[in-house]
Structures are given as structure tokens and as C-alpha cells.
C-alpha positions in Angstrom: -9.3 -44.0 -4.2 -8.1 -40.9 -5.8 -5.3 -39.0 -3.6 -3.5 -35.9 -4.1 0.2 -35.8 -4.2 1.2 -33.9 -1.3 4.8 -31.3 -1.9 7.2 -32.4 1.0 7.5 -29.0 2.3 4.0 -29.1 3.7 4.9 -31.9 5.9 4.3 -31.3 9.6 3.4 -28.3 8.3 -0.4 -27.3 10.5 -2.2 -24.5 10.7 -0.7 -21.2 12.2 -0.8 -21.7 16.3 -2.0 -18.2 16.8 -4.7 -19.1 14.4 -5.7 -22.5 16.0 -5.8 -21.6 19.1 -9.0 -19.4 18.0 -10.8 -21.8 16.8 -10.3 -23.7 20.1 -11.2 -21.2 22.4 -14.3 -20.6 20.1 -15.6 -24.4 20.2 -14.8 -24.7 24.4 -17.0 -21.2 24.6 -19.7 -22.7 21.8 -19.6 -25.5 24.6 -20.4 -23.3 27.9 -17.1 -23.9 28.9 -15.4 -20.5 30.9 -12.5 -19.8 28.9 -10.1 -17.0 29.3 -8.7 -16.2 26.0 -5.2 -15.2 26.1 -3.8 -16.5 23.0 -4.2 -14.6 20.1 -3.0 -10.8 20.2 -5.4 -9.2 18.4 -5.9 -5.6 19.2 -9.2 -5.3 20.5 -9.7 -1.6 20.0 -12.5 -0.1 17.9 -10.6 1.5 14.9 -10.7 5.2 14.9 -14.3 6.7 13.3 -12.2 8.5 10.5 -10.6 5.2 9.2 -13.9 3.7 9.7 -16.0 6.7 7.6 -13.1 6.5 4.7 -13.6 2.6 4.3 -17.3 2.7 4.0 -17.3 5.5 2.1 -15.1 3.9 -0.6 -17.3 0.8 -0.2 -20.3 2.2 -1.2 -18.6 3.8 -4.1 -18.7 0.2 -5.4 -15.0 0.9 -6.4 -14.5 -2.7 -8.0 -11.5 -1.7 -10.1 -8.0 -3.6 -9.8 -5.4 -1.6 -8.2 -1.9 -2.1 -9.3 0.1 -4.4 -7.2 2.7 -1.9 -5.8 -0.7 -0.6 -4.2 -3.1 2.5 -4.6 -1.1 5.1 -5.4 -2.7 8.4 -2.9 -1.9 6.0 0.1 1.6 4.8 -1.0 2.1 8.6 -1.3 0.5 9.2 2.5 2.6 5.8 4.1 6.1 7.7 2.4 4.9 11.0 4.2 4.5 8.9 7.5 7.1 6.6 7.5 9.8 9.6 6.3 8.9 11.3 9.8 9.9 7.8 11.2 12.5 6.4 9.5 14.3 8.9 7.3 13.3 12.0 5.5 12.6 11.6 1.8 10.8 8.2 1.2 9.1 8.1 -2.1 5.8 6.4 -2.9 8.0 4.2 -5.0 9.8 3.1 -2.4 6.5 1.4 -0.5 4.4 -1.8 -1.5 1.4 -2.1 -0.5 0.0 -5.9 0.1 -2.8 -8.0 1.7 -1.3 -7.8 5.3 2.9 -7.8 6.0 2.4 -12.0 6.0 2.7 -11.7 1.7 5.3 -9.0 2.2 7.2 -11.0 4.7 7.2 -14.0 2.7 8.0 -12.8 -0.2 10.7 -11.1 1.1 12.0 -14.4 1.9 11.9 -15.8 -1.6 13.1 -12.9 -3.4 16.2 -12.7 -1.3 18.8 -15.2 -2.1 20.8 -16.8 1.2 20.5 -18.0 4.3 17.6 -16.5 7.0 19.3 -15.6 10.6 16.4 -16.3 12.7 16.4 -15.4 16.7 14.4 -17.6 19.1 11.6 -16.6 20.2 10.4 -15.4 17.2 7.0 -14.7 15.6 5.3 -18.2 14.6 4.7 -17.8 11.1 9.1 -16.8 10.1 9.7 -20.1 10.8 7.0 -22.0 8.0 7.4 -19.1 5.5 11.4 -20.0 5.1 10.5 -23.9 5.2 8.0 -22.9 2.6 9.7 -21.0 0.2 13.2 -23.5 0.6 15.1 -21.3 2.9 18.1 -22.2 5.0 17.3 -21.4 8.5 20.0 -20.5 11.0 18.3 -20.0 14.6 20.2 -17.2 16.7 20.0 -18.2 20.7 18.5 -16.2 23.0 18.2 -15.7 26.7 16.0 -14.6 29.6 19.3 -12.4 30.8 19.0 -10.7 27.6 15.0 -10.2 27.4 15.3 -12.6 24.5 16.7 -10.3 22.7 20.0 -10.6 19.8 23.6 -11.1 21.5 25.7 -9.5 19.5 29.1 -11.6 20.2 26.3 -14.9 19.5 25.4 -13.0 16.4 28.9 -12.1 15.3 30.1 -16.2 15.8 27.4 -17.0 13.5 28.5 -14.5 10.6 32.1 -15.4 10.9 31.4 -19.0 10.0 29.1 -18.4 7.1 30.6 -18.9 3.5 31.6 -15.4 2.3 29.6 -15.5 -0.8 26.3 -15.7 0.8 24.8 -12.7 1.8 22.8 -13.5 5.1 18.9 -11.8 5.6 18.4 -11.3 9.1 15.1 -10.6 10.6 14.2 -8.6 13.5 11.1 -7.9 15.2 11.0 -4.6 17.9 8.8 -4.3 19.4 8.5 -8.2 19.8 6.0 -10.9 19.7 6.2 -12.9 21.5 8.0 -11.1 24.6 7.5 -7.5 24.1 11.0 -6.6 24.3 11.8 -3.5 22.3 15.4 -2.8 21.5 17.2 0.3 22.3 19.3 2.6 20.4 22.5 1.5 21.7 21.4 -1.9 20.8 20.1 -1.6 17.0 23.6 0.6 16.5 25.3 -2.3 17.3 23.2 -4.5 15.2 23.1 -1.7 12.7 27.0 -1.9 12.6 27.7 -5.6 12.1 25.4 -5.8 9.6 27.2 -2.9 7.7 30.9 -5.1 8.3 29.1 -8.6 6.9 27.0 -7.1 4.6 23.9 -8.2 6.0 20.7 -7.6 4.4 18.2 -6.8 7.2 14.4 -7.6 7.2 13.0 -5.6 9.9 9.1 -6.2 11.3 8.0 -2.8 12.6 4.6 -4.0 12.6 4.2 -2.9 16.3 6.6 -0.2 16.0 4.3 2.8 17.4 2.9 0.5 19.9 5.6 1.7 22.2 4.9 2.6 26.2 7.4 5.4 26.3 6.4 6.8 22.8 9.0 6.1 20.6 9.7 5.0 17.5 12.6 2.7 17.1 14.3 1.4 14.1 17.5 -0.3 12.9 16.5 1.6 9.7 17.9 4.4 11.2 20.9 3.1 11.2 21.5 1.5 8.6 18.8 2.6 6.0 20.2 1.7 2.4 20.4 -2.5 3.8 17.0 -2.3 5.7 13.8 -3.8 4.4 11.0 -2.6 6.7 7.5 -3.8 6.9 4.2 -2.9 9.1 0.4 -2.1 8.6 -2.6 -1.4 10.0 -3.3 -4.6 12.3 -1.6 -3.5 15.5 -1.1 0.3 16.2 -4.5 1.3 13.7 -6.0 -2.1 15.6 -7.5 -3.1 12.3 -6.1 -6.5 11.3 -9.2 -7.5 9.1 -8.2 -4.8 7.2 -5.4 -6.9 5.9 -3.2 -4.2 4.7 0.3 -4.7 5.2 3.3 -2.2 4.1 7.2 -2.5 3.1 9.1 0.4 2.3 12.5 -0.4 1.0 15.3 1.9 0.3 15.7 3.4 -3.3 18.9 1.4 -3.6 17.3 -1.5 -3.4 14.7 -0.9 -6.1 15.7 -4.4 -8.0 14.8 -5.9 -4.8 11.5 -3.4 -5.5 10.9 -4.4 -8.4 11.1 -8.5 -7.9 8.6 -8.3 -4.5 5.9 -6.1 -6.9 6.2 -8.9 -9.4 5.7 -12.0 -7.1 2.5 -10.1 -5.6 1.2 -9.5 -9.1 1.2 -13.2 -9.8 -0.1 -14.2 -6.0 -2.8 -12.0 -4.6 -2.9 -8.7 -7.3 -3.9 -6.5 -5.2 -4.9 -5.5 -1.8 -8.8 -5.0 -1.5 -9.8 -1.4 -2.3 -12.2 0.3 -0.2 -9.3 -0.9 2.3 -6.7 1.2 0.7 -8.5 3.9 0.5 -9.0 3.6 4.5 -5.0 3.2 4.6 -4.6 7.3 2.9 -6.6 8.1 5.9 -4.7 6.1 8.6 -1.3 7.3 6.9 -2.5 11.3 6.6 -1.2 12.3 9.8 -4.1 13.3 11.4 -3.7 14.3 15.2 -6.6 13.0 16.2 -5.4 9.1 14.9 -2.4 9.5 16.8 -3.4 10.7 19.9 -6.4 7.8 19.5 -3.6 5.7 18.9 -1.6 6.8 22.2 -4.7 6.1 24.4 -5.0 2.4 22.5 -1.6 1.9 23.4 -1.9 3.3 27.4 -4.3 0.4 27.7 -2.0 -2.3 26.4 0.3 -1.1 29.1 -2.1 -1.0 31.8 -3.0 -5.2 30.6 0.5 -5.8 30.6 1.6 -3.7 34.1 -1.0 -5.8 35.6 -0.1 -9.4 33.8 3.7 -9.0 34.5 3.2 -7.6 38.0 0.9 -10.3 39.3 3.4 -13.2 37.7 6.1 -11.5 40.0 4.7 -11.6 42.9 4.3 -15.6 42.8 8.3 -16.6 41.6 7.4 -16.2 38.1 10.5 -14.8 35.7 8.5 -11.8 33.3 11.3 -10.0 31.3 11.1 -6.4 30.8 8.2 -5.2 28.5 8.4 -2.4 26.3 5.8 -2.5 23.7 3.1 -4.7 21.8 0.7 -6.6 23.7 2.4 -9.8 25.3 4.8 -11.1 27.4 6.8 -14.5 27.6 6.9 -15.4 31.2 9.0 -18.5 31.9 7.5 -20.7 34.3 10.5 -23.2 35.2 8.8 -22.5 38.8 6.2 -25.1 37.3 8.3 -28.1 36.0 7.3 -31.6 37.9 6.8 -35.2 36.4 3.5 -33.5 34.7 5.3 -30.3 33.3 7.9 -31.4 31.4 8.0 -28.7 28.4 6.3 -26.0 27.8 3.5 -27.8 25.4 2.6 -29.5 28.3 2.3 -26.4 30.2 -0.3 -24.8 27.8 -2.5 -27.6 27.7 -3.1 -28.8 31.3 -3.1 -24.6 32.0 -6.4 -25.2 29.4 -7.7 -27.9 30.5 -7.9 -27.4 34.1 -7.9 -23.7 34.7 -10.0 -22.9 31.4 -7.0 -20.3 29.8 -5.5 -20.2 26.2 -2.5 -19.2 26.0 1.0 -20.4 23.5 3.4 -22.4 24.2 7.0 -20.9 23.8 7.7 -24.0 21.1 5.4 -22.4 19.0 7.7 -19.4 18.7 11.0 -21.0 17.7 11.9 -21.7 21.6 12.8 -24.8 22.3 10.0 -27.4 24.5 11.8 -27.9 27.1 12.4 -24.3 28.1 8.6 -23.5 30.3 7.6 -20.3 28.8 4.2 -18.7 27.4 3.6 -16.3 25.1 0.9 -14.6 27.0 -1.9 -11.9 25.1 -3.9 -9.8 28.0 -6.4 -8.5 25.3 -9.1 -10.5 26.2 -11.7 -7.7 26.5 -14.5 -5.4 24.7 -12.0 -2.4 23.7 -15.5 -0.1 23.2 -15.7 -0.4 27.2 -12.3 -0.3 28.1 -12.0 3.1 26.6 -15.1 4.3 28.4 -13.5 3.2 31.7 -10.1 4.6 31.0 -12.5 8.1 30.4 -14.0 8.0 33.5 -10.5 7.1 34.9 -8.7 10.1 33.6 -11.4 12.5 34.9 -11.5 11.4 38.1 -8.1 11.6 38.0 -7.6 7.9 38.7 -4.4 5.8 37.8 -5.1 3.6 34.8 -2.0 1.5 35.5 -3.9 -0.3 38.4 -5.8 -3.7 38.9 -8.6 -1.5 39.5 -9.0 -0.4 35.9 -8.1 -4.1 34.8 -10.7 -5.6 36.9 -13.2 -3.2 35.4 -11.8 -2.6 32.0 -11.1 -6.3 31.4 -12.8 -8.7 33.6 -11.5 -11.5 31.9 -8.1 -10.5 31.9 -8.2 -9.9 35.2 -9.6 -12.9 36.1 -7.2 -15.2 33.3 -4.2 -13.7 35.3 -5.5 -14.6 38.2 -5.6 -17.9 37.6 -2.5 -18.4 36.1 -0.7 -16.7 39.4 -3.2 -19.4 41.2 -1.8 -22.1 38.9 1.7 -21.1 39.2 1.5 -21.0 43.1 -0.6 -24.8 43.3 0.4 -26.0 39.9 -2.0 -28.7 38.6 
């Protein structure tokens, strides 16, 4: 029998966890079987009319037409508008690519960049397979609880002192995070900002929840240190429209050879991102007040999931660090551990199969097994409804950061929680 020769760096190598764990919950529900879905952090807002109008619009224009790989040019022009109110004043249109989500732009980051990847635990699932797959060193940065999982900056410093002096480390940050929702402060990305600057660090910073942000603020290392930080976002989380697959990176004009190499890898993998898409992107990127206070209410009602999520943990022994953005936490349920609960794989299955709800296990973010925490996503819900309950909330001068809202707003949010405070309290 024929067989294909298989490349060794897709060994072990398995579909994305987040993505998996979708088609699970699907069959168990195509089955009858109540599950509560909080495993995949989709945002599950309706995306603004606007967006919407300029996407169909552009559809039915039939524009079948390549764009050029750096991306259409109107909403490279509208993303440097945006993001210089962000980051920095005077971003270019040159300075932004435009691609088919941030995972291409991510990726292809790592393979244009020569050296090792710095890599914090409890990181996003798919850093980890895109350094294996493109050949790339990986050296993991510990993280604690103490810390909200965030960098230490003495743990970060040890690291850089020991590495050869003519390698020129990437390391990659995520704030807001996934999975914990941990958002670093000023003081914090200074710091960061600063050691980088002394090691000549080149920093590859995931913004891609950057305006989903509880006390309205954006956040970047880029301020900092913007002529050695790559940043990248799009339109999944704060625009909620992740089949949109548009992704963004905007690096500094002193970078431009770095440019230049990430616009020719995307030629040669995916071309270009799909039009009509693009075209939706000039509208999301214009600046429109209307977006943004949309945007604002979107991002009230992650808060209100995650106020209720950590909350209820709490009050049963379970450890929820402080949350600050996105739409998860990363409880750690060492409350749990017996001769059944041994790591926190073991956790997420028997939390499935006998309480019916999907969450991740923190192994599949870079954490090690043994450690019991879950990367929990409260978005479990019809986003159409929830905003029509957080209307009626506001004018009857009700607050939406209550279980009330939750229980009507999200019903099977309020219900998964539930039953993971019930599971943490009996255990299995």
C-alpha cells in the first residue's frame, strides 16, 4: 500500500485544542447530550451593522480581483490612522500587512526572524506548534499564580544573560492574555520595554485583544519601545468577527527589511486576504464613534461573564487571578487533586464527562499537566439577546455586573459555572 512520507516536525503534532474541542462539543450536542460550551473564546457578538453593510456591499460587487499581499491599500491606510492613535502618531500604510487572520502573521513572523523564541507559560496554544513548525528554538519563560501568570522580570533577565550574545532573542507577549486574562500595566511593559532595549530584544507583541480592556485602555509595550516592536491584531476579538479572517501587523519603519520579507512569504502562502473582507476592514478601521462605543458595550458584557465566572469560583476555594481583559480566565483548581485528578488533562475530561462542560486544560497552553488549571471561555451565549438584556438593564437602571443579567443574558453560562463551582465543592 501506497503511504506518504510524513516531515518529522508534524509528529505529535494534532489539531489546534481550541479547534477540537468544537468539534466535540458539536458531536455530544448532535447526540442530545447537555453540554456547556466553555472552550473556545469566540466572541459571540453580532458584528456591528456598518461592518456588516460594507462586507456585503463589496460582495455583491463581485470584486474577484487579487489584492496585493501587503493588503488592500484604503484599509492599510485606515488601520495606520487607527493604530497611530494607539500606538504612536505617524504610522504609514506601509508600515501594516494585512493577512488571512494574525495566525499567518504570527507565524511568519516566526520564520522570518532568525533566533531563539522566548516563550512565557501559559501562552496561547497555537505559539507553541508554529515555532516547532517553522524549526524554532523554544525557550519557555516560568510563570506563577503570584504573578497572574504574567513575565518576571528578574526570571526574564536570567534567561537573556545566558543566551549566546550573537543571537538576537524574539520574545512574544500577549496583553491582554489568553488564556488568563491578565493585562499588563504600564509599570510592567516599561520594564519589559527596558530589558529588551539593554539585550536587544526583538519583541513580537499579540494585541489581538488589546481594546478588549474593562477599564478602557489601550496598552502596549509598543509604546515603549516602538522601533523593536512587531505588533499584530484584527478583527476577531474587539470587531467580534473572527470568520472574517483578517488579521493585521504593523511594524515600525525601521524594520522595513523585516517588512519586506513577511509581504514576500504571504505572497507565496495565501496571496491575499479575501476581498469583500478588506473592504469591511476600511470600515472597522475608519474610526467611527458608533463602532467603538458598540465595541465598549461588547466588551461590558465580557466583563459581566467574567465578574460572574471568577466570583462564583471564589466563593468555593477556587484560586482565579486578577482579570483584566479578553474573555477568559485560568482558575487553578489544586483544591481538586485526589487519586482521580492527577493533572490538569484529567481535570477537563472527567469535568466533561460527568458534569457535561468543555473547557481546556492548562497543558494545552504551555503550562505544565501537573499544575490543575483551566482555561475557562464564559461566551457560551446568543450575543443578539444578550445585548437586548443589557438594554433593558441599563434603562431600568439595573447593574449588568450581576448574576441576574448572567442568568438571563447567558443561561448556559450561568448554568456551566454553576456546575463547575458544584464540581469543585463535591469533585467527581
Amino acid at each position: 500500500m501506497m503511504r506518504a512520507q510524513i516531515n518529522n516536525v508534524f509528529q505529535g503534532l494534532n489539531t489546534s485544542p481550541t479547534l477540537a474541542i468544537n468539534e466535540l462539543v458539536a458531536r455530544r450536542r448532535s447526540l442530545g447530550l447537555p453540554t456547556y460550551h466553555l472552550g473556545f473564546g469566540q466572541s459571540p457578538h453580532p458584528v456591528h451593522p456598518s461592518i456588516v453593510a460594507e462586507k456585503l456591499t463589496n460582495r455583491k460587487l463581485d470584486d474577484k480581483r487579487y489584492i496585493h499581499s501587503q493588503g488592500l491599500w484604503q484599509a492599510r491606510e485606515n488601520i495606520a490612522g487607527y493604530y497611530s492613535k494607539l500606538l504612536r502618531p505617524g504610522i504609514h500604510a506601509d508600515d501594516v500587512i494585512i493577512s488571512t487572520g494574525s495566525k499567518p502573521l504570527l507565524m511568519g513572523a516566526l520564520k522570518v526572524h532568525d533566533g531563539p523564541l522566548l516563550l512565557p507559560e501559559a501562552s496561547w496554544v497555537s505559539y507553541e506548534p508554529q515555532a516547532k513548525l517553522v524549526g524554532k528554538q523554544i525557550i519557555s519563560i516560568p510563570v506563577d499564580a503570584e504573578n497572574d501568570y504574567k513575565i518576571d522580570i528578574s526570571k526574564l533577565e536570567e534567561v537573556l544573560k545566558n543566551l549566546p550574545s550573537e543571537q538576537q532573542p524574539l520574545l512574544l507577549i500577549n496583553s491582554p492574555n489568553n488564556p488568563t486574562g491578565a493585562v499588563y500595566n504600564d509599570n510592567e511593559l516599561k520594564e519589559l520595554a527596558r530589558l529588551s532595549k539593554k539585550y536587544g530584544v526583538l519583541v513580537l507583541s499579540d494585541e489581538i485583544y488589546g481594546e478588549v480592556t474593562f477599564d478602557g485602555v489601550y496598552r502596549s509595550i509598543s509604546h515603549y519601545y516602538p522601533e523593536g516592536t512587531l505588533v499584530t491584531g484584527g478583527m476577531s476579538k474587539s470587531f467580534s468577527a473572527g470568520g472574517y479572517r483578517i488579521g493585521l501587523m504593523v511594524v515600525p519603519d525601521n524594520l522595513k527589511d523585516f517588512r519586506r520579507a513577511m509581504v514576500a512569504l504571504l505572497s507565496e502562502y495565501n496571496s491575499c486576504a479575501e476581498s469583500s473582507a478588506q473592504y469591511a476592514a476600511v470600515k472597522a478601521y475608519s474610526g467611527d464613534p458608533a463602532i467603538g462605543a458598540y465595541t465598549q458595550k461588547c466588551n461590558h458584557i465580557h466583563q459581566a461573564m467574567l465578574h460572574y465566572s471568577s466570583n462564583i469560583l471564589k466563593n468555593v476555594g477556587v484560586k482565579v487571578s486578577e482579570i483584566g481583559g479578553a474573555f477568559y480566565l485560568f482558575p487553578d483548581f489544586e483544591i481538586m487533586r485526589s487519586d482521580l485528578i492527577q493533572t490538569s488533562d484529567d481535570l477537563a475530561l472527567n469535568l466533561l464527562d460527568k458534569y457535561g462542560v468543555a473547557t481546556l486544560p492548562g497543558s494545552a497552553f504551555l503550562r505544565d499537566s501537573n499544575h490543575l488549571n483551566l482555561r475557562i471561555s464564559p461566551v457560551d451565549y446568543d450575543g443578539e439577546h444578550a445585548h437586548k438584556i443589557y438594554d433593558e438593564f441599563l434603562s431600568q437602571g439595573k447593574d449588568v455586573l450581576s448574576d441576574e443579567f448572567v442568568e438571563l443574558a447567558a443561561p448556559n453560562v450561568f448554568k456551566g459555572m454553576k456546575l463547575i463551582a458544584e464540581a469543585a465543592q463535591n469533585g467527581f
